[in-house]
N, C-alpha and C positions, 0 to 999 in steps of 0.2 A: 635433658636427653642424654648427654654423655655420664652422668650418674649413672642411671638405668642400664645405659649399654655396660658402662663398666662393672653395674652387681650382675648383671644377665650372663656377661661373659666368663667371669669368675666361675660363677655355679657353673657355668658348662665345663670347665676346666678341670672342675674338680670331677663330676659326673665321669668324664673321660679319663682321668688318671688314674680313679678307683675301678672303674670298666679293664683298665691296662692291667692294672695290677691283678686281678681275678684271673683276666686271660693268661697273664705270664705266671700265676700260680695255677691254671691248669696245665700248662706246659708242663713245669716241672713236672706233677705228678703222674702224666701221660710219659714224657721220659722215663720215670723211675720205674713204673709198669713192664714199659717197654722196652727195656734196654737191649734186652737180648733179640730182638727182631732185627731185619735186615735193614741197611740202609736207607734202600732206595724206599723203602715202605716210611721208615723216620721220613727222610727227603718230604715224601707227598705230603704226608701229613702236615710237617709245619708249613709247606709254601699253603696247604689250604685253610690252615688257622690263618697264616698274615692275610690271605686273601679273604676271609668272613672278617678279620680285623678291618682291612682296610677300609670294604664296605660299608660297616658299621660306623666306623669315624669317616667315612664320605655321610653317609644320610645324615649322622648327627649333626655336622658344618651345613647340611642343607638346611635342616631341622632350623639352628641355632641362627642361618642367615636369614629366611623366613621369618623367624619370631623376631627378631633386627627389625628387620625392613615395617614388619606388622607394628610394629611398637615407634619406630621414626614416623611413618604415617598419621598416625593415633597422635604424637605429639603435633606435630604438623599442624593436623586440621583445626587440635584445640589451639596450637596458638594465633592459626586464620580467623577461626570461629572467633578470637576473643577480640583479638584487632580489629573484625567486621563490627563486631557488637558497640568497641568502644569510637570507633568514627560514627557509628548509625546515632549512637546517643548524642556526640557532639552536633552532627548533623540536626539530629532532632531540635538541641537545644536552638541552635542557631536560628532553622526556623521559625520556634515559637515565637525569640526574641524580634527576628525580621517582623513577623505577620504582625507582632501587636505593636510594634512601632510603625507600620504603616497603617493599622487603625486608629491607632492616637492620631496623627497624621490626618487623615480623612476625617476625624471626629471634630479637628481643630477646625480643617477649613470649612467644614459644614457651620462650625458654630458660626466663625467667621463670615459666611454667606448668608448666614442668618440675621443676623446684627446688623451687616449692611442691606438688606433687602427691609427688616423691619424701619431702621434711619430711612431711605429712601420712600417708603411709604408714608414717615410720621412728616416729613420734607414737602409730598406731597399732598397731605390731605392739611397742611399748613398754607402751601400756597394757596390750595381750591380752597378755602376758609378765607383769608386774605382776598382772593378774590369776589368771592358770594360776598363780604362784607361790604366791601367797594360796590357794586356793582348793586347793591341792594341799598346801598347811601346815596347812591346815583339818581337812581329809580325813584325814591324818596324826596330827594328834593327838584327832581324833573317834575312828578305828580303833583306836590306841594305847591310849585310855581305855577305851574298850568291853572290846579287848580284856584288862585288865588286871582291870578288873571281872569278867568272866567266870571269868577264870582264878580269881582270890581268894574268886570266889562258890564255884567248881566244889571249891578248894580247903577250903572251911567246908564245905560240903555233905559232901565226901569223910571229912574231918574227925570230924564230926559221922554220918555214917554208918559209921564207925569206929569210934565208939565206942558207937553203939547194936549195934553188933551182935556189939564183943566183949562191953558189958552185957549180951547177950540171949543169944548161944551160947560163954560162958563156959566150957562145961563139953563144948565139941565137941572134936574130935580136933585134933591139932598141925598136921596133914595139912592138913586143909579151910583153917585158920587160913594156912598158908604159900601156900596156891592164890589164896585173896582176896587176899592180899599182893601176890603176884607178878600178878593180875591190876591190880589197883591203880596200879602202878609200870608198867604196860604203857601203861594211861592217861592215865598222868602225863607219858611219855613223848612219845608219839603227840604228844599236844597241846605239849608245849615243841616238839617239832619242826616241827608246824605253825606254832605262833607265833615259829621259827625260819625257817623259809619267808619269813612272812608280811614280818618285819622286813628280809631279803635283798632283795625284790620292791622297796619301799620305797625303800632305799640305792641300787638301781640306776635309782629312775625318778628319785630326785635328784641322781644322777651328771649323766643323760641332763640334765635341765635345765640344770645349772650347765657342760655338756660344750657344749650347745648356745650360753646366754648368753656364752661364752668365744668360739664361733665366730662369733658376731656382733658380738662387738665386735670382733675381729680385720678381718671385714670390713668394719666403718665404717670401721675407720683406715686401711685400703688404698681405698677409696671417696672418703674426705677427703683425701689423697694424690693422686688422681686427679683430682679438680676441682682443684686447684692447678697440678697438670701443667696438666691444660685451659684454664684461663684464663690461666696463660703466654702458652702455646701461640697463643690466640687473640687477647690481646694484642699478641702477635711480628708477626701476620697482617696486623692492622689498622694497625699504625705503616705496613708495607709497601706496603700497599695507599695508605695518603694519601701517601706518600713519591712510589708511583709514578704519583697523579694531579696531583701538587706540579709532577711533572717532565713530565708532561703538560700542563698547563697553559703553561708555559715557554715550551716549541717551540710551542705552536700561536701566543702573544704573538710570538716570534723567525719564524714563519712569515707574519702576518699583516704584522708590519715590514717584513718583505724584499716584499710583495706591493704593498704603498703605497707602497713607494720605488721600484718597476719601474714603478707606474702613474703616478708623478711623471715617471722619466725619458722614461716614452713622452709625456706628457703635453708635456713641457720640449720632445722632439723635433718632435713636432709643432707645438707653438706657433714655433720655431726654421724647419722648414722653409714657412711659412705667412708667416711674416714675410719671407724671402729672395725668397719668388716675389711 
């Protein structure tokens, strides 16, 4: 700004000196014309030359403060304009860098509530597995027992009415004796085949558990496989990413250099042409 003012003011100086000089060589030649005319006519005349002079060097200082002030202003705003510019970018950056560290942040503890929500699941469908186990071993040998008691009861009973009643119709026909037999053994049957049944049912619901238990451990291990993949994976992501704000960072240092060394040589130029005039 003081550059400018001081090439603005110079030109005006000289503007004015050669203005001076023109008017004081029109004097002269107005005197020389005039010689022989009366005073008081000389008199007017020059007080009304100094007075269109002074005029003249009044408007041109309005003129010259005007284009000042115009030109202070004009520096002015570009160097509010540039300072506004360079906080708004800082500002900007800073933001960006705020925001994506609070989404890192929020992405952490998501994963984190992930992790712990799927543990607490794998926790509990361990214990409900644990228990169905128990509780269906329980069930297994309460039925087993029951049914073993029944059988040996039904067996004494049969037993024991066996032989009250070959005691008691001793003396009936061979016939009737081979009919209660063969009913007997129908019985007998019937029932081993039911508690053949019953033991089949059993062996298949403990297939099914231990068919199941097998398919979930299978899946953990392909599960634990895959978080490993993932946080590779996500590790890979991340070196990439600082890598390429590393190399961001760089160029904007190599841009900002190259911008302060253009603003020196304009600077040097200026002070160089400033000094010559």
């Amino acid at each position: 700004t003081i550059s400018v003012q001081s090439i603005f003011r110079g030109r005006c100086d000289r503007i004015r000196v050669n203005r001076l000089r023109a008017t004081i060589v029109l004097q002269k030649q107005v005197r020389a014309v005039q010689q022989r005319q009366r005073y008081l006519e000389e008199y007017r005349r020059v007080v009304l030359i100094q007075s269109v002079g002074r005029m003249f060097l009044a408007k041109l200082r309005r003129q010259e403060l005007a284009a000042a002030v115009c030109i202070q202003a004009s520096v002015r705003s570009w160097i509010v304009r540039r300072q506004y510019l360079e906080k708004r970018c800082a500002a900007i950056v800073l933001q960006s860098i705020f925001r994506g560290r609070c989404g890192r942040i929020y992405v952490n503890r998501l994963r984190a509530a992930i992790v712990l929500q799927k543990q607490a699941r794998a926790v509990q469908e361990r214990q409900r597995f644990v228990e169905l186990k128990q509780a269906t071993i329980s069930v297994q040998s309460i039925f087993r027992g029951r049914c073993d008691r029944i059988r040996v009861n039904r067996l004494r009973a049969t037993i024991v009415l066996q032989k009250q009643v070959r005691a008691v119709q001793q003396r009936q026909r061979y016939l009737e004796e081979y009919r209660r037999v063969v009913l007997i053994q129908s019985v007998g049957r019937m029932f081993l085949a039911k508690l053949r049944r019953q033991e089949l049912a059993a062996a298949v619901c403990i297939q099914a558990s231990v068919r199941s238990w097998i398919v979930r451990r299978q899946y953990l291990e392909k599960r634990c496989a895959a978080i490993v993949l993932q946080s590779i994976f996500r590790g890979r992501c991340g070196r990439i990413y600082v890598n390429r704000l590393r190399a961001a960072i760089v160029l904007q240092k190599q841009a900002r250099a190259v911008q302060e060394r253009q603003r020196f040589v304009e600077l040097k130029q200026a002070t160089i042409s400033v000094q010559s005039i």
